[in-house]
SETIFI-755017 format. One line per 10 residues: number of its first residue (from 0); their letters; for each residue x, y, z of C-alpha. Coordinates in pm, 1 decimal, always signed. Each point is the difference from the previous one (the first is absolute). Layout:
residues N
NUM) A) X Y Z  ...
//
This chain:
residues 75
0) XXXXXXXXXX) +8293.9 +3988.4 -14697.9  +247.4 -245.0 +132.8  +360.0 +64.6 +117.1  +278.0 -118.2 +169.6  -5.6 +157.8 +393.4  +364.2 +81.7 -45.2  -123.6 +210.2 -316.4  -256.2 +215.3 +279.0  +125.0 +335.7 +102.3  -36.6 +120.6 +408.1
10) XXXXXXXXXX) -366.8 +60.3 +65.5  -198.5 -268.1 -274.5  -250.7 -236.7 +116.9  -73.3 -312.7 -150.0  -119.1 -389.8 +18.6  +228.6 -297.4 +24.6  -116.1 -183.4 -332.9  +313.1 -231.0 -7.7  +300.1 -94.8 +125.1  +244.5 -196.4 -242.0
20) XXXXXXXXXX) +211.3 -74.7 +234.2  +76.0 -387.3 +77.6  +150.8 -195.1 +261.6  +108.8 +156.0 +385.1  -42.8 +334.2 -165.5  -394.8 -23.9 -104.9  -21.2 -244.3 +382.6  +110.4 +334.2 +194.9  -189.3 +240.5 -193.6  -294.6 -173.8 +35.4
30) XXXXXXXXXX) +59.2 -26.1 +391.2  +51.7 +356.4 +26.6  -339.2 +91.4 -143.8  +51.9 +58.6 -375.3  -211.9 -186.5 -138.1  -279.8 +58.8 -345.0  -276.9 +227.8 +107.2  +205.3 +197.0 +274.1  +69.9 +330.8 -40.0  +373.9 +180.2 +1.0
40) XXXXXXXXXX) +97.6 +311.3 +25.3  +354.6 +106.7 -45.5  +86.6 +235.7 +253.2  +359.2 +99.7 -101.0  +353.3 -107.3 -160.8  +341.1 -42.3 +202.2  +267.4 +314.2 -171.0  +159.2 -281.7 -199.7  -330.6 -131.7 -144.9  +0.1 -350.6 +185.7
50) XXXXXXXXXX) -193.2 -90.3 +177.4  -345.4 +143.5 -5.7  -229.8 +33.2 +295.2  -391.6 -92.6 -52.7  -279.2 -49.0 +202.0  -237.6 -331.6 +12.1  -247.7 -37.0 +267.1  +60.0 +281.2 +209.6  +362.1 -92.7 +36.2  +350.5 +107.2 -160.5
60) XXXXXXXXXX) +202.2 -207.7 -193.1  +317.4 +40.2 -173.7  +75.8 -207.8 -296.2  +303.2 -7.0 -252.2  -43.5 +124.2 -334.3  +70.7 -314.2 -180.3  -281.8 -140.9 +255.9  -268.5 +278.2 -78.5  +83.9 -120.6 -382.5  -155.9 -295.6 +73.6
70) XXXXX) -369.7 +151.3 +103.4  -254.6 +126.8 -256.7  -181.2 +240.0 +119.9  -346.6 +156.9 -146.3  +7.4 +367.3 -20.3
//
């Protein structure tokens, strides 16, 4: 099943299958380890929602929302 990682509640593991993203915005995310075949987990979701905290490679990252819309993840 694929979904959006901003769709992923705290706690769900999955694999980078995409990221839609084009531009700066798919650059960075690439240099910061999210790349197809990685795995993400979403560790937890700032009180208003945005942004979201994951982790790729043994290290956290926090993305915006409209940033984690962008990645397709494989549940």
């Amino acid at each position: 099943m694929v979904k959006k990682l901003s769709e992923m509640k705290p706690g769900e593991v999955g694999t980078v299958v995409a990221i839609n993203g084009f531009g700066n915005i798919k650059h960075r995310l690439v240099d910061m380890g999210v790349v197809p075949g990685t795995a993400v987990r979403v560790m937890k979701y700032a009180p208003l929602a945005d942004p979201v905290e994951i982790k790729v490679k043994n290290f956290e990252l926090s993305l915006r929302v409209s940033e984690a819309q962008m990645i397709d993840i494989e549940v």
